[in-house]
C-alpha positions as CSV (number, residue, x, y, z in Angstrom):
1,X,102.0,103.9,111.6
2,X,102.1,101.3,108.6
3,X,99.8,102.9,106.3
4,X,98.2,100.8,103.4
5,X,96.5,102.0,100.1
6,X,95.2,99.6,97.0
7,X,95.2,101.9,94.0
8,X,93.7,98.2,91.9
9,X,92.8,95.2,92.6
10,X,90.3,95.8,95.2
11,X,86.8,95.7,93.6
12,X,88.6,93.6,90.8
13,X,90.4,90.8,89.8
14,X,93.0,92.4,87.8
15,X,94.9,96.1,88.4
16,X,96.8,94.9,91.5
17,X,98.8,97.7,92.8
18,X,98.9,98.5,96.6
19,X,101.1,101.4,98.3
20,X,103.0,100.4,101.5
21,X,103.5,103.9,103.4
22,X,105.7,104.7,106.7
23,X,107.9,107.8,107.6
24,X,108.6,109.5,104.5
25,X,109.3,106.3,102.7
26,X,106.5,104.9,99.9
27,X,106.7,101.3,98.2
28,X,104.3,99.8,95.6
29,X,103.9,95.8,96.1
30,X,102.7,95.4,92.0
31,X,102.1,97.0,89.7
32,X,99.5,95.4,87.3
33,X,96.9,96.1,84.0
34,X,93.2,94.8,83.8
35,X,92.1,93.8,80.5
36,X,89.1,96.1,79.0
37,X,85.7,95.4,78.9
38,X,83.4,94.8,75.8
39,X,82.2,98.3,75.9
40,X,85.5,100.3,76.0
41,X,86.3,100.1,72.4
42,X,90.0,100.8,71.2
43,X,91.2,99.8,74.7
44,X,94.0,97.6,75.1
45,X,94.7,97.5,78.8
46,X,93.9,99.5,81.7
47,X,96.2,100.5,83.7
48,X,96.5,102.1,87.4
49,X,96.1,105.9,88.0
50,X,99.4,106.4,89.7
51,X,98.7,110.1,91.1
52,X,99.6,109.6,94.3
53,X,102.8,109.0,94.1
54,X,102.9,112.3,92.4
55,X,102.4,114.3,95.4
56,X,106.0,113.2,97.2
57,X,108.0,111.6,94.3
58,X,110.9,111.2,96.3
59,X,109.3,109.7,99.0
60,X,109.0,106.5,96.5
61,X,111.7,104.0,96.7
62,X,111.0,100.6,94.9
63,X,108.3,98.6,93.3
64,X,108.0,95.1,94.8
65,X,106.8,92.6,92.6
66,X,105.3,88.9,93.8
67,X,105.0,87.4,90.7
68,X,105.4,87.6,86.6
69,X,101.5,87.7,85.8
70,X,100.3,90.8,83.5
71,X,97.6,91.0,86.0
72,X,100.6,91.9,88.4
73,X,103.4,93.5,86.3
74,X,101.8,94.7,83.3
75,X,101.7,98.5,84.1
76,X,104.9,99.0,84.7
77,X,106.6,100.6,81.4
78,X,103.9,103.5,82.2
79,X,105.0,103.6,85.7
80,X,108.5,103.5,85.1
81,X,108.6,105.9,82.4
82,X,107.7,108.6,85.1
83,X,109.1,106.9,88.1
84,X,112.4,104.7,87.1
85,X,112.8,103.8,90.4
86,X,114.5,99.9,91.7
87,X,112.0,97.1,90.7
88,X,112.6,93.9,92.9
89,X,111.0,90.7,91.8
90,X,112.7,86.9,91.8
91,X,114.5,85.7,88.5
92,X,111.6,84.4,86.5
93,X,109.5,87.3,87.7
94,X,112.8,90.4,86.3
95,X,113.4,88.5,83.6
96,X,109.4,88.9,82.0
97,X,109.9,92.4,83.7
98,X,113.0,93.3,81.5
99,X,111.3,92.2,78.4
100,X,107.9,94.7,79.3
101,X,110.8,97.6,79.8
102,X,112.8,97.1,76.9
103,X,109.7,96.1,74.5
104,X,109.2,100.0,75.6
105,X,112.2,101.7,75.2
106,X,113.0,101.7,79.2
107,X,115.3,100.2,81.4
108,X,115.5,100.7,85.3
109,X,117.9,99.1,88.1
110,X,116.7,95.6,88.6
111,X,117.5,93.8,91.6
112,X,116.7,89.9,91.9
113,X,115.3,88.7,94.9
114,X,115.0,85.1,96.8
115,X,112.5,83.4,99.2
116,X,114.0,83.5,102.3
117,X,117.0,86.3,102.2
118,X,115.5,89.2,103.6
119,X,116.0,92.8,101.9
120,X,115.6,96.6,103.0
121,X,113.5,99.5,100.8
122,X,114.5,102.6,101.9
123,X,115.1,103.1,105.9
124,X,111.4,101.9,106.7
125,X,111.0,98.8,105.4
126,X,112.3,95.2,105.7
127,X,110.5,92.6,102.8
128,X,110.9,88.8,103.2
129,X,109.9,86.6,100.0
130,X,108.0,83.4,100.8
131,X,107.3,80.7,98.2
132,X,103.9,80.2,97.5
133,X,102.7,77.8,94.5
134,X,101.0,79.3,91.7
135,X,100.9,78.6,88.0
136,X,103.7,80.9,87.2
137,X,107.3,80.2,88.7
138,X,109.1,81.8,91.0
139,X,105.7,83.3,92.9
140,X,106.2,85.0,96.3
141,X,104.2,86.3,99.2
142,X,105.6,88.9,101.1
143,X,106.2,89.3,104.9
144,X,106.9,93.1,105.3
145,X,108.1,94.1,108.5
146,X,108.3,98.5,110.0
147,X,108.9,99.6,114.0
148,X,104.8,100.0,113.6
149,X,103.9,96.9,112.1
150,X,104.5,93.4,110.6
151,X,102.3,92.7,107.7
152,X,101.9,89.9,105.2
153,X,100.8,89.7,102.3
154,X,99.9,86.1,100.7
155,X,100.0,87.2,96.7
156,X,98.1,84.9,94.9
157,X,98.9,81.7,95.6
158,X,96.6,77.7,96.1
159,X,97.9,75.3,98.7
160,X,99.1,72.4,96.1
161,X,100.3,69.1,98.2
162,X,102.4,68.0,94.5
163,X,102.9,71.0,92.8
164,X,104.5,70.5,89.1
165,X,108.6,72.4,90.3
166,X,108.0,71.0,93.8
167,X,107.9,73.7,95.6
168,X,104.9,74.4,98.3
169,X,103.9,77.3,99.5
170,X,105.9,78.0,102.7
171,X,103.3,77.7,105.6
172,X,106.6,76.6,108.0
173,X,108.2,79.8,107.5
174,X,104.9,81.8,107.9
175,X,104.3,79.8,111.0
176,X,107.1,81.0,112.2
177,X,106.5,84.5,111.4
178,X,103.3,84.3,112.9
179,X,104.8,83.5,116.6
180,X,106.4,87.0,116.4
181,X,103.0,88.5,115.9
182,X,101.2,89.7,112.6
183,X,99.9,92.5,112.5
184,X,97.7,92.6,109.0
185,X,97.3,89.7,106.6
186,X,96.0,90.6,102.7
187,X,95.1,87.4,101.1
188,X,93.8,86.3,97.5
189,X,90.4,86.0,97.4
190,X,89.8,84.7,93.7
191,X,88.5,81.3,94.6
192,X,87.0,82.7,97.7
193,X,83.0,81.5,96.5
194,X,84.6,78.1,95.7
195,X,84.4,75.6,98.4
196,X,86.6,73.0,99.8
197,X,90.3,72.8,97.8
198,X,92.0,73.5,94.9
199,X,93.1,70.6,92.7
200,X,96.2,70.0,92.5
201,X,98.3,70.8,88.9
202,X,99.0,67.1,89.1
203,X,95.6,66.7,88.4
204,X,95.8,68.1,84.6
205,X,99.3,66.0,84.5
206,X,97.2,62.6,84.8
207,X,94.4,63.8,82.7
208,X,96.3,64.7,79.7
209,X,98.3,61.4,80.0
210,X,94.8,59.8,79.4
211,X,93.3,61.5,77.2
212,X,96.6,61.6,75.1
213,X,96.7,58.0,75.1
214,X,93.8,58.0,72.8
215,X,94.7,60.5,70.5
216,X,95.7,58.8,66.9
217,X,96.2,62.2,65.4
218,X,97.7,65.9,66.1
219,X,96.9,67.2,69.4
220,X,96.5,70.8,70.8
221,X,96.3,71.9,74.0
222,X,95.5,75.5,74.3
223,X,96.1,77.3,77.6
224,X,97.4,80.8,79.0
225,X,100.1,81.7,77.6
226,X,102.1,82.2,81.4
227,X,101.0,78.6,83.0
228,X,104.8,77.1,82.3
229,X,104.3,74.6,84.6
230,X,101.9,73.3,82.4
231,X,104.2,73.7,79.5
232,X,106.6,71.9,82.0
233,X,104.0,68.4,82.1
234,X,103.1,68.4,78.7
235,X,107.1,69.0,77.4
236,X,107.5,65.5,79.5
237,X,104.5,63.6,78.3
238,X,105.4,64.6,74.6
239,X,108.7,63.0,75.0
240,X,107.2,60.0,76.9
241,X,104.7,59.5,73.7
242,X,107.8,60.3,71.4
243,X,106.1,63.6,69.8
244,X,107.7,66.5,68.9
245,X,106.3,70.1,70.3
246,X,106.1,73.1,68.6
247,X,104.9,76.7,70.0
248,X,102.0,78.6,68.8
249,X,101.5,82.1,70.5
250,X,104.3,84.9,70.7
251,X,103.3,85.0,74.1
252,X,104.4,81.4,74.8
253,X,107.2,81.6,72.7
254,X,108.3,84.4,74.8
255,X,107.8,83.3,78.1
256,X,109.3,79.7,77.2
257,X,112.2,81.3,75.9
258,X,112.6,83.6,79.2
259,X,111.9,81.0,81.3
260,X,114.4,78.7,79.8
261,X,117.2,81.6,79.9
262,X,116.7,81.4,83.8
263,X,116.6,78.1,84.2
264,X,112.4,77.7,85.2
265,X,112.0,75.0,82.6
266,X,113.5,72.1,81.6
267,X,113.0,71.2,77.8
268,X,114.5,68.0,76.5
269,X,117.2,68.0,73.6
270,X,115.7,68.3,70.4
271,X,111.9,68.0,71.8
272,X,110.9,71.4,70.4
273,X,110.4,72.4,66.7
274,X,109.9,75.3,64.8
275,X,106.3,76.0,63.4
276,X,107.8,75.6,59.8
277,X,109.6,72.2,60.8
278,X,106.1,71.2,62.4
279,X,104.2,71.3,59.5
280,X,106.4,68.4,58.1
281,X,106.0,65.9,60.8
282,X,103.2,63.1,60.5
283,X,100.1,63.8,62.0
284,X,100.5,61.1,65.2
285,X,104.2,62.6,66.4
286,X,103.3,66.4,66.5
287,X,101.7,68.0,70.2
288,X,101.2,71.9,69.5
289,X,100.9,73.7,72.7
290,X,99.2,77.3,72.1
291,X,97.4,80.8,73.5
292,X,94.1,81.5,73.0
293,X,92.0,79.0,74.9
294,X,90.0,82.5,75.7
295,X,88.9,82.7,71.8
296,X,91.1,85.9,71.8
297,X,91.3,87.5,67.9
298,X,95.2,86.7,67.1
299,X,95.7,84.0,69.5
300,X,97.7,80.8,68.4
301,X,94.6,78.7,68.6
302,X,92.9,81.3,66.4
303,X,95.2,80.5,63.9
304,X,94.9,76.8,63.9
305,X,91.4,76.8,63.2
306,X,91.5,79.6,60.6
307,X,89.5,78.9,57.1
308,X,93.0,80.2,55.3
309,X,94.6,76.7,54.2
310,X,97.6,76.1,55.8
311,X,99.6,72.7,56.6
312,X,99.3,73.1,60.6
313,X,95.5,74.0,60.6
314,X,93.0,71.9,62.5
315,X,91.7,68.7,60.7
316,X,89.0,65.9,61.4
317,X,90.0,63.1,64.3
318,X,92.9,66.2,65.8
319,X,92.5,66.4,69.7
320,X,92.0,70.0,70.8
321,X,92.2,70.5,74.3
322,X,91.2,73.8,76.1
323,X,92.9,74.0,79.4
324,X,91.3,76.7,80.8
325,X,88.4,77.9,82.3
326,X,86.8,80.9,80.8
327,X,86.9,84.3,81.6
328,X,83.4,86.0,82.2
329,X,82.0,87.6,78.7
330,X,84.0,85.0,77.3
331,X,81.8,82.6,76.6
332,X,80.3,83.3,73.7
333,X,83.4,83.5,71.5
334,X,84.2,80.5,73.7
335,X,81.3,78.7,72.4
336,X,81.1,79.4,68.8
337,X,85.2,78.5,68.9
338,X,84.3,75.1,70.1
339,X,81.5,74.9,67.2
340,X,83.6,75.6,64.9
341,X,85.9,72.8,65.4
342,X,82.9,70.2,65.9
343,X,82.2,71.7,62.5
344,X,85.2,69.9,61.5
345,X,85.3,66.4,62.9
346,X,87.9,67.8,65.7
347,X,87.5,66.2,69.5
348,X,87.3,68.9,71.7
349,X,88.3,68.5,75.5
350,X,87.3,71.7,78.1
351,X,86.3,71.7,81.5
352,X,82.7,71.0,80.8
353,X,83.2,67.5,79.3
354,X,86.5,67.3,80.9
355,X,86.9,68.5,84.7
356,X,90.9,67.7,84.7
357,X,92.4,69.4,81.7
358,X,91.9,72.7,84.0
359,X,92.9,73.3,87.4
360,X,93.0,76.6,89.3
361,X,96.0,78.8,90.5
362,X,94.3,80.4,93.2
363,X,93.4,79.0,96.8
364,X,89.8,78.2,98.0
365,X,88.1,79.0,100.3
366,X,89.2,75.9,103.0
367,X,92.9,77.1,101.5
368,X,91.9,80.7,102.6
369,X,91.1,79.5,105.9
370,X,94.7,77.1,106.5
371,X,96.7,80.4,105.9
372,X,94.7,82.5,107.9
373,X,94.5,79.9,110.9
374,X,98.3,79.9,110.1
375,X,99.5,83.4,109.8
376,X,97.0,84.2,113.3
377,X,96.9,87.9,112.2
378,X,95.6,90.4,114.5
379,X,93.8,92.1,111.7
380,X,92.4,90.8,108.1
381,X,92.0,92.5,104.6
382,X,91.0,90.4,101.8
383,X,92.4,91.3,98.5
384,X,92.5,90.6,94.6
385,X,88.9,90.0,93.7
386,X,86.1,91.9,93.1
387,X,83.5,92.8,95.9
388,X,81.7,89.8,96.0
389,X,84.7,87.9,96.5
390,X,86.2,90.2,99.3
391,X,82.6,89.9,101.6
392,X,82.7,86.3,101.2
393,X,86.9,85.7,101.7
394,X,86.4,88.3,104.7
395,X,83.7,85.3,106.3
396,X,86.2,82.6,105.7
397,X,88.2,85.0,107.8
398,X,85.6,85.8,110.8
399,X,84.5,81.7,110.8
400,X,88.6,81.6,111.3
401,X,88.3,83.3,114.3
402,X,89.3,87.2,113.2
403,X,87.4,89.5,115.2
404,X,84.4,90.8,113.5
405,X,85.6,95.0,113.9
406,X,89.4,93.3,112.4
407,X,88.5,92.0,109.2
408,X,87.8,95.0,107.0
409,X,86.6,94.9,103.3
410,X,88.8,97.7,101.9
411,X,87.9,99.1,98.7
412,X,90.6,100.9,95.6
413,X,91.7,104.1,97.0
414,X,91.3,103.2,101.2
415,X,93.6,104.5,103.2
416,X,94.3,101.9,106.0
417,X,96.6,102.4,109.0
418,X,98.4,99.6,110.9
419,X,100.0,99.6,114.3
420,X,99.8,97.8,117.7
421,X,96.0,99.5,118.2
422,X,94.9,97.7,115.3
423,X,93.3,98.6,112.0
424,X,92.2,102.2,111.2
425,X,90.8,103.8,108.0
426,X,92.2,107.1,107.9
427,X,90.7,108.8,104.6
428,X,90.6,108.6,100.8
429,X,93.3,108.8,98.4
430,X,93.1,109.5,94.3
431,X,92.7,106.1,92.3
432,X,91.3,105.5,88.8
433,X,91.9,103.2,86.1
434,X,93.2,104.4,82.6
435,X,92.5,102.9,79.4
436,X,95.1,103.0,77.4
437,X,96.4,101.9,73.5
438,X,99.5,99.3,74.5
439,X,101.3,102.1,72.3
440,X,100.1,105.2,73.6
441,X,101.5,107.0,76.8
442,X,97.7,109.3,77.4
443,X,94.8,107.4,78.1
444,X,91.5,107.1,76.0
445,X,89.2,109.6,77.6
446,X,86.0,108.7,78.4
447,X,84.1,110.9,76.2
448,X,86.2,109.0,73.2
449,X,84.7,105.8,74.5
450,X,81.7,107.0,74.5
451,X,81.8,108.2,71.0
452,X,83.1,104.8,70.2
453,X,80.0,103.3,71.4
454,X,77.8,105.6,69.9
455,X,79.2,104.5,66.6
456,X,79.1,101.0,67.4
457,X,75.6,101.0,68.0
458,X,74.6,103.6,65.3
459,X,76.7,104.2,62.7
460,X,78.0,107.7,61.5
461,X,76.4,109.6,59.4
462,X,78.7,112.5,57.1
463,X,76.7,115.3,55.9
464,X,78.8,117.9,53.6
465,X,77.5,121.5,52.5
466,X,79.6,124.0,50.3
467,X,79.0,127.9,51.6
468,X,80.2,130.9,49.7
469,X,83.1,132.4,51.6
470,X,82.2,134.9,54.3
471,X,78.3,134.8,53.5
472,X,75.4,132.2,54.1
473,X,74.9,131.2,50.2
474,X,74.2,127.6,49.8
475,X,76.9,126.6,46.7
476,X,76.1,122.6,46.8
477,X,74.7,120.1,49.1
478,X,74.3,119.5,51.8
479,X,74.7,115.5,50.7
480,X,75.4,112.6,52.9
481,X,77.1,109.7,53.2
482,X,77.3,106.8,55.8
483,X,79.4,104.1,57.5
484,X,77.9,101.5,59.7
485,X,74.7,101.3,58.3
486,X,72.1,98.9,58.2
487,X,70.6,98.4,53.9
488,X,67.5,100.4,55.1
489,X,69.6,103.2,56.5
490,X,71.5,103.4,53.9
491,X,68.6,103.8,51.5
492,X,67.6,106.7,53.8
493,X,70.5,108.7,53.3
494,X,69.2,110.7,50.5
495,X,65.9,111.6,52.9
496,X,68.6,112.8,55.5
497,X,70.1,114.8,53.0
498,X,66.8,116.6,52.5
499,X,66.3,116.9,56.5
500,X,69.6,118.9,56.7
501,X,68.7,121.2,53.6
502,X,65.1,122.1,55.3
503,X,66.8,122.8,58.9
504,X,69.7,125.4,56.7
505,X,67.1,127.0,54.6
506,X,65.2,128.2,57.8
507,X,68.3,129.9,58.8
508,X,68.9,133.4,57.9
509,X,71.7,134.2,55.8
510,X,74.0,136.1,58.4
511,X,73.1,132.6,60.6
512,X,74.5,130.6,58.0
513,X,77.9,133.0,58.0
514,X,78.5,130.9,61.2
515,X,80.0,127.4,60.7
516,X,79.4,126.2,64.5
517,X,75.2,126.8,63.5
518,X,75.4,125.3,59.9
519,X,76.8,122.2,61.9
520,X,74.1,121.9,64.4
521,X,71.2,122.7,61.8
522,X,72.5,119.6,59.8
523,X,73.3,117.5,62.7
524,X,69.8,117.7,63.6
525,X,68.0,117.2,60.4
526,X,69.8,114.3,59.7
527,X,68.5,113.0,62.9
528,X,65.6,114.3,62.8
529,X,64.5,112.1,59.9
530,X,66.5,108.7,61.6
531,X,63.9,109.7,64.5
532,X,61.3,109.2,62.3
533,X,62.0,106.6,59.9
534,X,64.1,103.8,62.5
535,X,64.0,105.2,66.2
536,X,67.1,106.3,65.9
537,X,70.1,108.9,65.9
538,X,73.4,107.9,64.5
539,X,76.3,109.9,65.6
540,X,76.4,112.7,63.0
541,X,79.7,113.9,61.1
542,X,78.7,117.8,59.7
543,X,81.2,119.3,57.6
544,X,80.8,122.6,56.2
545,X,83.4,123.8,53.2
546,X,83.9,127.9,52.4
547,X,84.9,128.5,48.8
């Protein structure tokens, strides 16, 4: 029996990582972070909890990758570090890969892969690469084939009739897959609330060359740092408008760079300047192409509009473009980014004034349905999304003819089984997400986040007391100080400092001998007085000194 097990990416968009088990033999199709959320403080990434492959280590053979997005790959210096086993992804795909191991000290055997040359894992599994289109190059979807089972797996992928490289997704080789039988499709269900069809990327291509036609001064366009073929339309249109491009984001240099080096982008002689070299051309010849179209803190774009003068910053009549649409909790930083450059006479272009600066890299839901009707699986589990995109991809798949009791929503940590009978759920297996420092090899634990939020929302409060050495004597203090405070608060500190004094001095001298009490007492008449004064109890710092 093929067995199946999402440790991410199931219940989120973001994490994906799913386990492929049969025999003795394990393979992980991706391995992927999820960015934090507001309220986990500190937190870089998140990364998969990758325990399960504890329990047989040997049993692992290879990491399968689909394509070069963090959402995908970005866990894999952690996993690697413990399991440095093969990774197989296509050239674009190894070669951003590479750069995560090495950026961490690793390196692993890395073996490039093809749409349409089939490859073994181990002595279970066969893996054919298709080519689907996706705004990254060299994205693949995966037909995986056991003596149990034949099972595909789409990755994430949008049915685009004129994609930027040219290349479709292959629905003539999974056509001809499916008149062999499939036995289990997982499909992307991103866009799975969105009706009808994606756009297509040549879409963005014809509103740019519009709206550029217009521009009399710089312009910026500021999108995801990974979309190349949008990099790829707008390296063409600069030359056709005879402007030079420069690069502002070390996450699009990079992936240019990469992608150059493997031969995924074409960039005209001469067509791309340094920053520095930028900064000296006239206003009308320059098109900056830059990260942070999210508002993130030390984006590219972030540094365009800064307040710090500098010769490349954002000026009256500029067209700033924002060519993507915004992440959930976004907004707001979205919002008072866009402000900001009214504030300075800038034209700003985004998806709300502008529908075509911003297309989609993920298939809706009458895309959903053409692959399904296409693959003809025998059993359906909708994947990458979070819940309320898995119920509604697993309709698109029941309206498509899937028998109701064969499309399964599947949640992290599912055990599925596949074979000729059909689909089983056979159990539970360990799963978790781990925040983590980009730096750090242990996660944040969630009492630290917790902590983090209590200070966040109350400030921290530091109350000192000096004891005499093995006895209760009070020798100075206890006195206060505070971090985080609001004027009022602050004001109070010297009424705290009294609160602490009152809870010590009701403690007996052979009480106060013990440092663990003279903490609490002072921890709670600090609070104690908050409580009374504001409704509130910061997070209290108690420090007792011997002498």
């Amino acid at each position: 029996m093929l067995k199946v097990i999402p440790l991410g990416g199931l219940g989120e968009v973001g994490l994906n990582s799913m386990v492929l088990e049969h025999g003795r033999d394990r393979v992980l199709v991706d391995c992927g972070i999820l960015f934090p959320r507001a309220d986990q403080l500190g937190v870089d990434i998140v990364v998969p909890d990758f325990r399960l492959l504890r329990d047989d280590p040997n049993a692992f053979k290879a990491v399968v990758l689909t394509h070069a997005h963090e959402d995908h790959l970005g866990a894999l210096s952690w996993l690697i570090r413990e399991f440095p086993v093969p990774v197989y992804g296509t050239p674009f795909t190894l070669a951003l890969a590479r750069h995560r191991l090495e950026e961490a000290g690793l390196t692993t055997e890395l073996r490039e892969i093809g749409p349409g040359t089939a490859f073994h894992v181990g002595e279970q599994f066969v893996f054919e690469p298709v080519n689907v289109t996706h705004s990254v190059p060299d994205a693949v979807g995966l037909v995986v084939t056991t003596s149990s089972a034949t099972l595909v797996h789409s990755g994430d992928f949008k049915l685009d009739l004129s994609p930027i490289d040219g290349k479709l997704t292959d629905l003539g080789r999974l056509g001809e897959v499916a008149g062999h039988g499939v036995d289990l499709l997982l499909s992307d269900s991103t866009n799975a609330e969105v009706e009808g069809w994606t756009p297509s990327e040549a879409l963005v291509k014809e509103t740019f060359e519009r709206l550029f036609a217009t521009a009399p001064h710089r312009i910026v366009v500021a999108q995801f740092g990974s979309h190349l073929h949008r990099v790829q339309h707008l390296l063409w249109l600069a030359q056709k408008l005879s402007r030079r491009v420069a690069l502002s984001g070390r996450s699009l240099q990079r992936n240019v760079e990469l992608a150059r080096a493997v031969g995924k982008l074409q960039v005209p002689d001469g067509l791309l300047v340094s920053l520095d070299e930028a900064a000296k051309l006239p206003r009308e010849r320059l098109l900056l192409i830059s990260t942070g179209a999210q508002a993130e803190v030390k984006s590219g774009l972030t540094w365009l509009v800064s307040d710090e003068p500098g010769p490349l910053r954002v000026e009256a009549g500029d067209l700033v473009v924002l060519s993507s649409r915004a992440i959930p909790g976004n907004e707001p930083n979205i919002s008072a980014l866009m402000n900001k450059l009214y504030a300075r006479g800038v034209r700003v272009a985004y998806p709300g004034n502008e529908p075509g600066v911003h297309v989609s890299g993920h298939a809706s839901r009458q895309e959903q349905r053409r692959l399904i009707e296409t693959v003809r699986p025998k059993s359906f589990v909708p994947v990458h999304g979070e819940l309320k995109h898995l119920h509604r991809h697993r309709r698109v798949a029941t309206d498509a003819g899937i028998d109701d009791a064969r499309a399964l929503v599947a949640t992290n940590g599912d055990v599925l089984g596949v074979d000729a009978h059909g689909l089983h759920t056979l159990g539970r297996a360990p799963v978790g997400q781990l925040p983590m420092r980009r730096e750090a090899l242990a996660p944040v634990s969630e009492s630290a986040l917790q902590e983090r939020r209590w200070l966040a929302e109350t400030g921290v409060v530091i109350a000192v007391v000096v004891l005499q050495q093995g006895g209760g004597k009070i020798l100075h203090g206890p006195s206060t100080s505070g971090q985080g405070l609001s004027g009022e608060e602050q004001a109070a500190l010297g009424l705290s400092a009294e609160g602490a004094q009152l809870e010590l001095k009701e403690l007996s001298d052979a009480v106060r001998g013990d440092d663990e009490r003279v903490r609490e007492a002072m921890t709670r008449g600090v609070r104690r007085v908050f409580k009374q004064l504001f409704g509130s109890k910061p997070f209290v710092h108690a420090v007792v000194v011997r002498v």
